[in-house]
N, C-alpha and C positions, 0 to 999 in steps of 0.2 A: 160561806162554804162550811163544809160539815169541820166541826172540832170533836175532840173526844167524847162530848158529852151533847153532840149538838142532833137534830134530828131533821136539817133543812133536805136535804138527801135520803130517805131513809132506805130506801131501797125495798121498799112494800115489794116483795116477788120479787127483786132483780137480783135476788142472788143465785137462784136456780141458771144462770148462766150455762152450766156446763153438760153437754149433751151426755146425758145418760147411758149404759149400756141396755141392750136389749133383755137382761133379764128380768122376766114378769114370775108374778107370785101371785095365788089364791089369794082372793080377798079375805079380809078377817074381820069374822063378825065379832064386835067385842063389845060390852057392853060396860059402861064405866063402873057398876060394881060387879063386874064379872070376875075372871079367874086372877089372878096377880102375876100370871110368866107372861113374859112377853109374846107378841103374835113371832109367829114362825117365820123363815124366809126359806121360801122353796129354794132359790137360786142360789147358786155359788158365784162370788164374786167373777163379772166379764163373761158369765153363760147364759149361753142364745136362750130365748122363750119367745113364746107368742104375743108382739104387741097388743098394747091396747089399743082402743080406737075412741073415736066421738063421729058424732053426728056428722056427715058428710056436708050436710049446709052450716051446721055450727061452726066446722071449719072454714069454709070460704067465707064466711061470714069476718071472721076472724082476720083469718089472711087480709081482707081488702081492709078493713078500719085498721090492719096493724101497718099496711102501705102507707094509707093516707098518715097515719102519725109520724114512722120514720122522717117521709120524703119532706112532714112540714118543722118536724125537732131538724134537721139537715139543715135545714136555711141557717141556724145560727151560727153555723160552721165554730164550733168551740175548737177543731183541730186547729185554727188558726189563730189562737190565742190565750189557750187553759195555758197553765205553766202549775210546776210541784206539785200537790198533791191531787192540785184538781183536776187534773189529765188523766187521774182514774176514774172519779165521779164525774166527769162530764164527756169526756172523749169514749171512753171502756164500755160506754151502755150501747152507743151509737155502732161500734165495731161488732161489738156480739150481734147487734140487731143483723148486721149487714152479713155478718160469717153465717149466723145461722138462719137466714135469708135464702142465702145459696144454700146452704144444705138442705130446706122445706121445700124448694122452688126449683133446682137446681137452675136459675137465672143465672150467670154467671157477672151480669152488670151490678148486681150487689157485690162481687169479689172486686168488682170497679168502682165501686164508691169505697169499700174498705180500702185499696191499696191511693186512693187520692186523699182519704182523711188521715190515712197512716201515712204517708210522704210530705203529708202539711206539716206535722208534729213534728215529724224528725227532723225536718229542715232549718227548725227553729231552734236546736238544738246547741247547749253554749259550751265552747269547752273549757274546763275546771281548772285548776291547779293540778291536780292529779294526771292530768293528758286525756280523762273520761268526756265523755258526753254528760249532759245531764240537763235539764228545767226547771232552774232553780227561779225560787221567788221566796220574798217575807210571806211567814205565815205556813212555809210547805212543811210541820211539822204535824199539824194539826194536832198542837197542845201547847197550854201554855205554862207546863210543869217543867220547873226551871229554867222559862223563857226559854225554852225551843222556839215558839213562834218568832222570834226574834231576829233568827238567822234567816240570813238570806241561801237560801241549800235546797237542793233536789229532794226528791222523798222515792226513799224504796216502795211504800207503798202503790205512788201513784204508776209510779212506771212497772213495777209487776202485775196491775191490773190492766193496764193502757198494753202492754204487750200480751197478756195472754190472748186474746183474741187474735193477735196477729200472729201469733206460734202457732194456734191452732188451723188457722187459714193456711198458714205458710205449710204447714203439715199436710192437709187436706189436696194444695195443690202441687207438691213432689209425687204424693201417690199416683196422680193420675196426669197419665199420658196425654193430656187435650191437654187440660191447665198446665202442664209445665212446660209445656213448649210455647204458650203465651206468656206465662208469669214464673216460671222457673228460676231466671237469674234472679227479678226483685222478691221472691219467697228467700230464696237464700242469703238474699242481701239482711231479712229482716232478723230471718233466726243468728246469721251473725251479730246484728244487733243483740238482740236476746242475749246471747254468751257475754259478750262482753260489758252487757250491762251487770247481769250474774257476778263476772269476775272486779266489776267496780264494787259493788257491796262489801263482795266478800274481802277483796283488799281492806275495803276501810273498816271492817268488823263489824259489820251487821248485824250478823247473827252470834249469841252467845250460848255457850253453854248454860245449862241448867240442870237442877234435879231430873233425873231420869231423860232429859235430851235437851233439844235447844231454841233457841226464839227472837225473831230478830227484835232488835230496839232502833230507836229514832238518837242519833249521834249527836252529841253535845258541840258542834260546831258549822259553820259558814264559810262564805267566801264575804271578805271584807272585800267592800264595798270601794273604800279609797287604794287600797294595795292592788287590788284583786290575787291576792292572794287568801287562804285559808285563816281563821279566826283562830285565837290560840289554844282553842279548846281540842286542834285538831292532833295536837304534841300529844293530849292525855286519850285518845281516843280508846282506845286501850285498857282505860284504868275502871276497873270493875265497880267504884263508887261512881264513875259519870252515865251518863245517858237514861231511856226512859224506856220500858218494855213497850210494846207493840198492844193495844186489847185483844182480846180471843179473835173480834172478827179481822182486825186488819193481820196477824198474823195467818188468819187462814187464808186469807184472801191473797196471801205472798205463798203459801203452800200448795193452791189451785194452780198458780201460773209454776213453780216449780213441778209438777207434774205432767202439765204440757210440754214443758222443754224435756222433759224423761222420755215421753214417747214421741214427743217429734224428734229429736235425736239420739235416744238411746242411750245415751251417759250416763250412767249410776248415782253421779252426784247430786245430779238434782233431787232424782227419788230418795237418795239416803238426807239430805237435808228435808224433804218434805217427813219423811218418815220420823225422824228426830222431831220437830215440831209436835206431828200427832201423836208423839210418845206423850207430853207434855198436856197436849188437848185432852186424850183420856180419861189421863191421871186427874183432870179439874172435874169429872163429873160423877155424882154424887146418887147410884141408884138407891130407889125409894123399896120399902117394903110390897107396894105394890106394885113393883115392875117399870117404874117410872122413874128418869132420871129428876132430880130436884131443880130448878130450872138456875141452869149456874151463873156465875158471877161475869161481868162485862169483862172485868179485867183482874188481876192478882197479880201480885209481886212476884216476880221471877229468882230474884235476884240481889246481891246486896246495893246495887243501881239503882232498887226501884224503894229504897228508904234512906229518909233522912234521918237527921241523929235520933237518938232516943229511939231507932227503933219504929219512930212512926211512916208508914205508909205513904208514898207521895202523890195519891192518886187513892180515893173512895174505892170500895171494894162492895161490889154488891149487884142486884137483875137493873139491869139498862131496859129502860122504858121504851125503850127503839126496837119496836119487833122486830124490824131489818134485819139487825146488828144478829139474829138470834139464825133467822132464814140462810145467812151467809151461812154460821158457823154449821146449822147442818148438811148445808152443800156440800163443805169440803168435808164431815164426814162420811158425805155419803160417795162421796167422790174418792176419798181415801179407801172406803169396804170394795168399791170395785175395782183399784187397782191392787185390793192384797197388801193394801198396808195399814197396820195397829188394830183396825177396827174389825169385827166380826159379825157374821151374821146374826148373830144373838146381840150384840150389841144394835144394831140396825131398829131389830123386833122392840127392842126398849125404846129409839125414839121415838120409832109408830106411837108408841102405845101411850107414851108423852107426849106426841102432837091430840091424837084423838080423847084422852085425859082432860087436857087441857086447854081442848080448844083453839089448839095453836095452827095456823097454816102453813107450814114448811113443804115449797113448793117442789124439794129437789125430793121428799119421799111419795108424791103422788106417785109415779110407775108402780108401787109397791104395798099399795091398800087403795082398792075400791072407796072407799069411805071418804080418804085424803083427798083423790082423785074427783071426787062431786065436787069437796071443798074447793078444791084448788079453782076448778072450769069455774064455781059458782062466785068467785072474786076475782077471776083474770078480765080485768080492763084491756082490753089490745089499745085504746087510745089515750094512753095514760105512759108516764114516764117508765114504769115500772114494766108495761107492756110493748116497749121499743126490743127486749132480749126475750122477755119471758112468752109472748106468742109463737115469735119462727123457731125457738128449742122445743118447746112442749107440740107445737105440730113436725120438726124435725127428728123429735123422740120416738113417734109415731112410725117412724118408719116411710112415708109413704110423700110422693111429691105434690104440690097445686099450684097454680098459676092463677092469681088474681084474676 
């Protein structure tokens, strides 16, 4: 399974997860030694424009090679046996496929395989010391800086990923009058999950303060094994020398699912801890004389947590070779510009203009330059791990429904 440093997973495209809003912007012709401001963004964050489209067979084409992959990645049924952190990389791809499925297709037997893969999971679910739920296993740290790996412990991670697709579903089927009078009691059963997974983090101090806002970290304790009781790192949980900051993507990736639960229930908290994070995202990037951000660091120190004595670093500082790792971190801020938080339209026009720069494929700013948008259709595999979410969003983006 993926570790901090590992690239088994990389998530090539699969961080474009999160269905975009409707607004569209002139394409921008730019040439790499053209002007140095960034391209423009017509749109103001959540306002309607005219979708874009693609070829009418290119889509059905799509659609069926993205069925046939879901329905045969399905057989391995991983809901029935991922545990910590890998119930986000292995369960969380399957779910987005299946939510955004229904939303391409309006099929509603994809909201039926989401709610049988998400009742496998939870079922399995062990209770803690604390009175919480959780799926805990060796290894759910995914690091092995100061033998986190060590503990046997649940991971914020895996289940902020592993639930945002089910918030969003769960969302999807309140609003409307047909699905919730089928699936209404178990959507609300899940978003109560949701909460109360929210209020186990946040009891055990997940999230910390930092320079200009906050970020979660990976907690320096377990559940022993012979007690079954908590490891005794769990006294110091607290103590601002233990534990290990989160990298940019898995922290963002805890700031997407925090923003689902903002608009599927309305709560401020989520949005205000999401928002705190993206204070922190920001503030890591580094615009170039040409309008281009500097391509930032995997991870950084937060914290006095995230150093050992003297000062040194507990964790390399520097570009992670995992494109993945990079495609998340612009999801969530392009997910952040459309909900109106930290990020601004002029910040947006900077990543454009550092994806087409540099060559980079960040799949969640295709709605938002023509250019990105060739890129993107001309490396989406529908039959490839990465195209189990990234086909039924990008044709759910679309605006428009198909039936295989």
């Amino acid at each position: 399974m993926v570790g901090w440093d590992g690239v088994q997973w990389s998530r090539h495209g699969s961080s474009a997860f999160r269905r975009l809003s409707h607004a569209a912007v002139a394409s921008v012709a730019l040439a790499l030694g053209g002007a140095c401001a960034a391209p423009a963004i017509a749109a103001s964050p959540g306002a309607p424009g005219p979708a874009f489209t693609v070829d009418p067979g290119g889509r059905e084409a799509w659609l069926r090679r993205w069925q046939q992959n879901i329905l045969a990645e399905a057989r391995a049924r991983y809901c029935d046996t991922a545990m910590g952190e890998e119930i986000g990389w292995l369960i969380s791809p399957m779910l987005e496929g299946f939510y955004y499925g229904y939303v391409a297709t309006g099929d509603v037997r994809w909201i039926d395989r989401l709610a049988d893969w998400t009742d496998a999971w939870i079922r399995r679910g062990v209770t803690e010391p604390d009175s919480h739920i959780g799926w805990p296993k060796v290894g759910a740290a995914g690091t092995d800086v100061d033998n986190l790996d060590s503990f046997y412990a649940d991971s914020l991670l895996g289940e902020a990923m592993v639930l945002r697709p089910v918030v969003l579903a769960a969302a999807a089927i309140l609003k409307d009058p047909a699905l919730a009078s089928r699936y209404g009691q178990k959507a609300r059963s899940y978003l109560d999950l949701a909460r109360r997974t929210f209020e186990k983090w946040d009891r055990r101090g997940a999230w910390r303060t930092t320079d200009g806002g906050m970020i979660t970290v990976v907690l320096p304790f377990g559940i022993d094994a012979t007690t079954g009781q908590w490891t005794n790192g769990e006294r110091n949980k607290d103590d601002r020398r233990t534990g290990f900051s989160h990298p940019d993507n898995k922290a963002n990736l805890v700031a997407l699912w925090l923003m689902a639960m903002a608009d599927a229930t309305g709560d401020g908290v989520y949005r205000d801890r999401a928002k705190a994070w993206f204070q922190v995202m920001k503030a890591r990037l580094r615009l170039q004389a040409d309008g281009t951000y500097q391509i930032w660091n995997y991870w950084e120190p937060a914290g006095p947590w995230d150093y050992r004595v003297f000062g040194v670093a507990k964790h390399w500082v520097g570009i992670h070779p995992n494109a993945g790792y990079y495609e998340i971190d612009v999801e969530a801020m392009v997910a952040a510009y459309e909900h109106g938080l930290v990020f601004t339209a002029e910040d947006l026009g900077h990543l454009i203009r550092t994806a087409l720069v540099t060559g980079r494929t960040w799949p969640a700013l295709a709605p938002y330059d023509a250019t990105l948008q060739v890129r993107f259709e001309q490396t989406l595999q529908p039959d490839k791990w990465a195209g189990l979410s990234l086909v039924p969003w990008y044709l759910a983006r679309q605006g428009t429904r198909s039936s295989p």
